[in-house]
N, CA, C and O atoms as a DFTB+ gen file, in Angstrom:
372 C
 N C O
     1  1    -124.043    -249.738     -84.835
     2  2    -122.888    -248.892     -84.780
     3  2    -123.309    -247.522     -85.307
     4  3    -124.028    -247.575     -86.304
     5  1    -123.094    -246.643     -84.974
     6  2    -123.164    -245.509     -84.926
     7  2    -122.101    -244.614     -85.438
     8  3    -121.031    -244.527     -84.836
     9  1    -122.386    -243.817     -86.726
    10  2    -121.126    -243.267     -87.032
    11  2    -121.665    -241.722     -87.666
    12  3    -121.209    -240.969     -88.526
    13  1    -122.805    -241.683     -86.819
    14  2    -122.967    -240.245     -87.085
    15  2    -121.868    -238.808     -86.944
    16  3    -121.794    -237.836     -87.697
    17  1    -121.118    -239.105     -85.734
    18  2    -120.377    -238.452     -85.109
    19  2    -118.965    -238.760     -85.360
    20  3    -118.081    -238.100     -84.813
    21  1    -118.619    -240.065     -86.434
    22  2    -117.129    -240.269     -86.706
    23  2    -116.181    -239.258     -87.340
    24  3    -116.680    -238.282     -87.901
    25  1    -115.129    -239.375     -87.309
    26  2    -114.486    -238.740     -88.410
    27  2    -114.295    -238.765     -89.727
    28  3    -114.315    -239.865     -90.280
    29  1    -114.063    -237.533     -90.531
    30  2    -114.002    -237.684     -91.758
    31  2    -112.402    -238.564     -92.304
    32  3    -111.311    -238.544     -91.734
    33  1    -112.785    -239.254     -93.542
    34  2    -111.970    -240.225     -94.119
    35  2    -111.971    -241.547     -93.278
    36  3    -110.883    -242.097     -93.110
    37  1    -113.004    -242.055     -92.781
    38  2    -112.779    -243.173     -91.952
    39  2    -112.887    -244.272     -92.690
    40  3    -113.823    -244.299     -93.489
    41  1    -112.016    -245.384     -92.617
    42  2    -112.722    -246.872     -93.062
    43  2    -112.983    -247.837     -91.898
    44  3    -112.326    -248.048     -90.879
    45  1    -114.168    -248.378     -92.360
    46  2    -114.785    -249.399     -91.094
    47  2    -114.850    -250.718     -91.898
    48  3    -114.881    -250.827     -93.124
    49  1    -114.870    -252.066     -90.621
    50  2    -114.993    -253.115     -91.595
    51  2    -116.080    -253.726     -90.989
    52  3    -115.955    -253.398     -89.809
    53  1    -116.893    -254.292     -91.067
    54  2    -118.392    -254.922     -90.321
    55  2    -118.262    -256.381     -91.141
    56  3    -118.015    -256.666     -92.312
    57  1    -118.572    -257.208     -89.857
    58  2    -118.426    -258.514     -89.878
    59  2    -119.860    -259.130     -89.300
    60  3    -120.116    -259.158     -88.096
    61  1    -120.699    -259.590     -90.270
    62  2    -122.030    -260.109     -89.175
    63  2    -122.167    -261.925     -89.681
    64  3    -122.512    -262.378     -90.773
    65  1    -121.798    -262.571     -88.568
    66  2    -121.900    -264.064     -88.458
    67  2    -122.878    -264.841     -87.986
    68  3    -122.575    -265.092     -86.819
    69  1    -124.084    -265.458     -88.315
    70  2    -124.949    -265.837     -87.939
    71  2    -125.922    -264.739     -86.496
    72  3    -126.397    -265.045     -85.402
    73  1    -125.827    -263.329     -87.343
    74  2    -126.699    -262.567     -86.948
    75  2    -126.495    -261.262     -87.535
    76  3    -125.781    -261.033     -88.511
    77  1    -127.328    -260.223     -86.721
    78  2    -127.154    -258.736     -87.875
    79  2    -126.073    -257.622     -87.301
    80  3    -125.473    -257.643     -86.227
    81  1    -126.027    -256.794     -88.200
    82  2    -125.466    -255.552     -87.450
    83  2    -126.270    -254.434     -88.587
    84  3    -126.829    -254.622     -89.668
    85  1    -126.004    -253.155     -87.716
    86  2    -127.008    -252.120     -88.264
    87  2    -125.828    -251.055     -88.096
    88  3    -125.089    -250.984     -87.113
    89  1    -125.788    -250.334     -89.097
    90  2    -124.749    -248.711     -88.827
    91  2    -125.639    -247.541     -89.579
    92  3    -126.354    -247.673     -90.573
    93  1    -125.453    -246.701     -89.028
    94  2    -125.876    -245.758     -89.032
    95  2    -124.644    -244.703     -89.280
    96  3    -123.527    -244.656     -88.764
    97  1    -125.427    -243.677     -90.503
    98  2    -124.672    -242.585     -90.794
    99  2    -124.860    -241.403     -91.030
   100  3    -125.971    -241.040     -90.647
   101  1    -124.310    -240.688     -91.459
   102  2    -124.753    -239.146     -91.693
   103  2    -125.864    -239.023     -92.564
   104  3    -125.905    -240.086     -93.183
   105  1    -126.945    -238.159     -93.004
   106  2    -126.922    -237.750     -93.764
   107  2    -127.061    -237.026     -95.485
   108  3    -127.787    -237.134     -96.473
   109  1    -125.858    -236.269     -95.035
   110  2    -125.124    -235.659     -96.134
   111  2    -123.696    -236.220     -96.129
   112  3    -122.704    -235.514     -96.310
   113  1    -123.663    -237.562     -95.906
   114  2    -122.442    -238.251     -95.940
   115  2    -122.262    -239.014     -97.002
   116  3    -122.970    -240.021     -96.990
   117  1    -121.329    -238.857     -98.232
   118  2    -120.856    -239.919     -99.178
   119  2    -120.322    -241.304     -98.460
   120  3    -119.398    -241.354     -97.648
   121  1    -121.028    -242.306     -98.887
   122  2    -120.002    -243.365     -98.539
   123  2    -120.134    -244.277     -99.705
   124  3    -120.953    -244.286    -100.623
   125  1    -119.052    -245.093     -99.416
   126  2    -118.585    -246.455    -100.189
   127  2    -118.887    -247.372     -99.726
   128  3    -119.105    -247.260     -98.520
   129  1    -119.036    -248.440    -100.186
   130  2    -119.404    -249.853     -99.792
   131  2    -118.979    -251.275    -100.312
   132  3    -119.474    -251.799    -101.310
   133  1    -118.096    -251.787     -99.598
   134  2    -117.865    -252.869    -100.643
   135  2    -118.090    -254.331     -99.875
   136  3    -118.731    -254.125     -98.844
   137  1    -117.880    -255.253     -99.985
   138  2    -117.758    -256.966     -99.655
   139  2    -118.272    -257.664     -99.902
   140  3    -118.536    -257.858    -101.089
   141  1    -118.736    -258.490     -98.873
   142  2    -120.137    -259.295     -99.770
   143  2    -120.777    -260.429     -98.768
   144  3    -120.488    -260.416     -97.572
   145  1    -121.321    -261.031     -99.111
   146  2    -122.659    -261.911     -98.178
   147  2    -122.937    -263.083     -98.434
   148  3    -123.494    -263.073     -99.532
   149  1    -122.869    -264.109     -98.045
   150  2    -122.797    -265.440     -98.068
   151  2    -124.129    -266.236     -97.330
   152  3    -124.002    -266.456     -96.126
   153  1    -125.125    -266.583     -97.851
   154  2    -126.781    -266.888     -97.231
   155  2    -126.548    -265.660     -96.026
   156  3    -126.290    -265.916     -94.849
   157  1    -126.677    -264.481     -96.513
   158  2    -126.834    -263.673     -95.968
   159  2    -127.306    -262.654     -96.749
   160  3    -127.554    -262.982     -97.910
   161  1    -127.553    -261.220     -96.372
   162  2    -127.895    -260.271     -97.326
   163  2    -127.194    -259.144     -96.450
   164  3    -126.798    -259.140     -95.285
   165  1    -127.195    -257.939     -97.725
   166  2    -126.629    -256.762     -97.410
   167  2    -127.508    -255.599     -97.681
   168  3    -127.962    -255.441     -98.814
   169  1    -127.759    -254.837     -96.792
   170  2    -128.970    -253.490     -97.335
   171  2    -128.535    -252.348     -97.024
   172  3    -128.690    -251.947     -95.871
   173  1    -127.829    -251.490     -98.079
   174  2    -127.046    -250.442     -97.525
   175  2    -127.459    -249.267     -98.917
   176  3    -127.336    -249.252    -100.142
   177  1    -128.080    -248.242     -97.684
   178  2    -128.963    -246.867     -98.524
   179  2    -127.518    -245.810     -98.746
   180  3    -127.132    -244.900     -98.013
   181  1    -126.946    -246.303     -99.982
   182  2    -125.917    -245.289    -100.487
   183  2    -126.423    -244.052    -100.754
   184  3    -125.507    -243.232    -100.817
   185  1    -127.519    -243.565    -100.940
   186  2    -127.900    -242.158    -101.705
   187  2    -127.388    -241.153    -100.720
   188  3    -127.286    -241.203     -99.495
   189  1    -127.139    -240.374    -101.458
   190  2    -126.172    -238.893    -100.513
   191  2    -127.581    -237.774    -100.788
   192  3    -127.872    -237.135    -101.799
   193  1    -128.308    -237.860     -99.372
   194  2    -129.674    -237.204     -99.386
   195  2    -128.531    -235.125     -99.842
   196  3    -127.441    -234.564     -99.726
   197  1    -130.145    -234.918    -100.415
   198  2    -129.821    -233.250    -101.000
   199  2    -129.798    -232.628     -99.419
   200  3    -130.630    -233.002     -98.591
   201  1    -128.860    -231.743     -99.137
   202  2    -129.261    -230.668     -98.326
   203  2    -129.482    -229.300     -98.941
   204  3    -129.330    -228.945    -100.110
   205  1    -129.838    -228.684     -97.984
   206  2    -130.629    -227.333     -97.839
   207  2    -129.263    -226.166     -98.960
   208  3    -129.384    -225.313     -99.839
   209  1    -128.368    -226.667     -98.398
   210  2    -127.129    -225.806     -99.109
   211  2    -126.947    -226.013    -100.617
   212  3    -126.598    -225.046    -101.293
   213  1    -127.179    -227.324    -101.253
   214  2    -127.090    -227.672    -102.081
   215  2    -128.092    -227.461    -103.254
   216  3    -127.652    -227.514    -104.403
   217  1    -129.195    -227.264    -103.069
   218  2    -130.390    -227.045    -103.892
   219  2    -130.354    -225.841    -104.571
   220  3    -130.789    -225.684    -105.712
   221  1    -129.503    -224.428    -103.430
   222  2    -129.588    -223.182    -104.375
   223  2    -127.816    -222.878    -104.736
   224  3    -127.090    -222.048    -104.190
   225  1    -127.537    -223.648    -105.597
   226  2    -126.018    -223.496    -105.694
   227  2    -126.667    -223.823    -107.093
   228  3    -127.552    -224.617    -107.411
   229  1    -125.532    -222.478    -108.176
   230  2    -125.888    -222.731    -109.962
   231  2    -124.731    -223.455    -110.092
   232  3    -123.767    -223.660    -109.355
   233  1    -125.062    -223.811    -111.250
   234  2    -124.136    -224.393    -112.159
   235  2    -122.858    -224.096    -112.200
   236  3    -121.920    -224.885    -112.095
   237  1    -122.809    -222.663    -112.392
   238  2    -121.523    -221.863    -112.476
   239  2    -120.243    -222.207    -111.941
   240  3    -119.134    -222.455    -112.414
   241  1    -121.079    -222.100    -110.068
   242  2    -120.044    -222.466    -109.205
   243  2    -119.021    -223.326    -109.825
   244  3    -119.186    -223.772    -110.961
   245  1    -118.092    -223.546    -109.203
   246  2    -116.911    -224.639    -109.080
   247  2    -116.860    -225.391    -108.282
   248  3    -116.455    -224.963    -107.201
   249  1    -117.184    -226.698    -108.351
   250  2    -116.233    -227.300    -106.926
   251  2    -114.993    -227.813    -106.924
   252  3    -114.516    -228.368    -107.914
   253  1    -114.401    -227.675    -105.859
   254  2    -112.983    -228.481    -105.932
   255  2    -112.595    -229.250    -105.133
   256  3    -112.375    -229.165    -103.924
   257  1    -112.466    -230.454    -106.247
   258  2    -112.435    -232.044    -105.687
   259  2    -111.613    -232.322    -104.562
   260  3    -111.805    -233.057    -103.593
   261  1    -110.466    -231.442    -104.943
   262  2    -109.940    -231.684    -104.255
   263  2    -109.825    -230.875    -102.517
   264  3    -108.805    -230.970    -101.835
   265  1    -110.628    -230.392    -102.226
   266  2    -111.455    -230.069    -100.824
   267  2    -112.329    -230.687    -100.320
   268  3    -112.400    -230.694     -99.091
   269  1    -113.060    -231.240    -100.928
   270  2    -114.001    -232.563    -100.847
   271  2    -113.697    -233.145     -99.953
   272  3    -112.471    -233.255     -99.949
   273  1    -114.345    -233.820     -98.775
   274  2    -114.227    -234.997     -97.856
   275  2    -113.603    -235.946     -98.517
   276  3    -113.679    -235.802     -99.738
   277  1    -112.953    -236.954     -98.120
   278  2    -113.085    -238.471     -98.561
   279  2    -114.462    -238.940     -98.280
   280  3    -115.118    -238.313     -97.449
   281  1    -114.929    -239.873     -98.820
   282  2    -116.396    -240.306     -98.129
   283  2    -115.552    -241.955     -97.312
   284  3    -114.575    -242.701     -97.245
   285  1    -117.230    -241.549     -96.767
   286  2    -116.444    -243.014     -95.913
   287  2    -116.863    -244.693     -96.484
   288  3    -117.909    -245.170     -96.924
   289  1    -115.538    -245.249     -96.232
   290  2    -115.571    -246.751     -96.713
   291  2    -115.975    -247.355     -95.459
   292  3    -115.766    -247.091     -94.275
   293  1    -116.866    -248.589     -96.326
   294  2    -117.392    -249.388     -95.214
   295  2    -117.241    -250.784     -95.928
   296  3    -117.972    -251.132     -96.856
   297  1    -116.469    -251.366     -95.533
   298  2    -116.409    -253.226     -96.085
   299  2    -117.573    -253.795     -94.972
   300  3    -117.560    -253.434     -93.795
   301  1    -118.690    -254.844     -95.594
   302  2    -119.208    -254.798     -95.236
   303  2    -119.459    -256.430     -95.368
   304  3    -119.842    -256.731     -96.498
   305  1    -119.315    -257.648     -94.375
   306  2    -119.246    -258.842     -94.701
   307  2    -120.289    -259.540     -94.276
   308  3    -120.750    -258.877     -93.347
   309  1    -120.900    -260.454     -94.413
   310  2    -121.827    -261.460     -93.702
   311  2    -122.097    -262.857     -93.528
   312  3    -123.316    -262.757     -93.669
   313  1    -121.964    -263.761     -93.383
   314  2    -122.241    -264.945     -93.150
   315  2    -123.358    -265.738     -92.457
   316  3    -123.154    -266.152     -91.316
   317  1    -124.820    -266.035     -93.230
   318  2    -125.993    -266.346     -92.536
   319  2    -126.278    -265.158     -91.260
   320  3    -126.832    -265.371     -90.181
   321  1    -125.703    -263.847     -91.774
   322  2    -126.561    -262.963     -91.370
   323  2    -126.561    -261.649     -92.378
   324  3    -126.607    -261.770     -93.603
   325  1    -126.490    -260.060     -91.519
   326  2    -127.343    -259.616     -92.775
   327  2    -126.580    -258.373     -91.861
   328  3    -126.693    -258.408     -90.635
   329  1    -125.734    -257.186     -92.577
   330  2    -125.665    -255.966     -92.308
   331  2    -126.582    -255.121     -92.906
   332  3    -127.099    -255.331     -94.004
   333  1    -126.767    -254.258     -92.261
   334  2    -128.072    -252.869     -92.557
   335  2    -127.067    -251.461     -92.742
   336  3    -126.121    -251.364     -91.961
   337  1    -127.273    -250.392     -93.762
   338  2    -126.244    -249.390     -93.491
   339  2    -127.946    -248.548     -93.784
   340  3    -128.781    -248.881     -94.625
   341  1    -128.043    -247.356     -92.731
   342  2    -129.259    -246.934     -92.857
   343  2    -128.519    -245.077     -92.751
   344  3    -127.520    -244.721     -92.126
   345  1    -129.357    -244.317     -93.511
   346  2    -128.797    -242.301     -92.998
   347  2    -129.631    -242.583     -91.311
   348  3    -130.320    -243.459     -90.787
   349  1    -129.107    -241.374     -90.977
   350  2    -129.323    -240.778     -89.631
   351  2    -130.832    -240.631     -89.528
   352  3    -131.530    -240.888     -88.547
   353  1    -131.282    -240.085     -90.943
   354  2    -132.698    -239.969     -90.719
   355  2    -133.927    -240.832     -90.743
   356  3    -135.082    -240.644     -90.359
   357  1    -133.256    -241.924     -91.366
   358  2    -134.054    -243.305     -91.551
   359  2    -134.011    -243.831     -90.592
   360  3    -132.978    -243.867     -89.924
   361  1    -135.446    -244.565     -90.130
   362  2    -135.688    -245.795     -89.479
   363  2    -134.904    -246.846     -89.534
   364  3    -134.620    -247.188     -90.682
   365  1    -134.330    -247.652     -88.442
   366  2    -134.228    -249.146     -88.703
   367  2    -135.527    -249.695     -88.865
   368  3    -136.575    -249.124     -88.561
   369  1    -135.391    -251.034     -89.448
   370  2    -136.777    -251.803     -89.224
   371  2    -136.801    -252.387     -88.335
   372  3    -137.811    -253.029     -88.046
């Protein structure tokens, strides 16, 4: 699944039952992650990679939270299989 191109504030729910699923995301995209895995596993790269904009911004600045994206939620379930949440720039395996 592919959610490079979704909208902001989205929640998704991923269900993988005796096999995988793989999503893909932004980025410079915050997300959330929650559910859980049952003889299964879950591998999901939360880190919100640095961009280019972000590195020369001081301290000083302000941000305000409340302009901020929502980041996106992803419930993420499995059963004898295995969801993958990978950035845009990463490889699947």
């Amino acid at each position: 699944m592919d959610l490079t191109n979704a909208p902001p504030e989205l929640a998704v729910t991923v269900v993988a039952i005796f096999g995988g699923a793989k999503v893909r995301v932004r980025p410079d995209e915050e997300v959330v992650c929650g559910g859980f895995s049952v003889f299964g596993g879950r591998n999901i790269d939360l880190r919100k990679r640095p961009t280019a904009g972000n590195s020369s911004e001081s301290s000083a600045t302000t941000n305000d939270d409340e302009d901020a994206p929502l980041p996106l939620d992803i419930l993420a379930y499995a059963a004898f299989g295995g969801v993958t949440v990978k950035r845009a720039s990463a490889e699947f395996d």
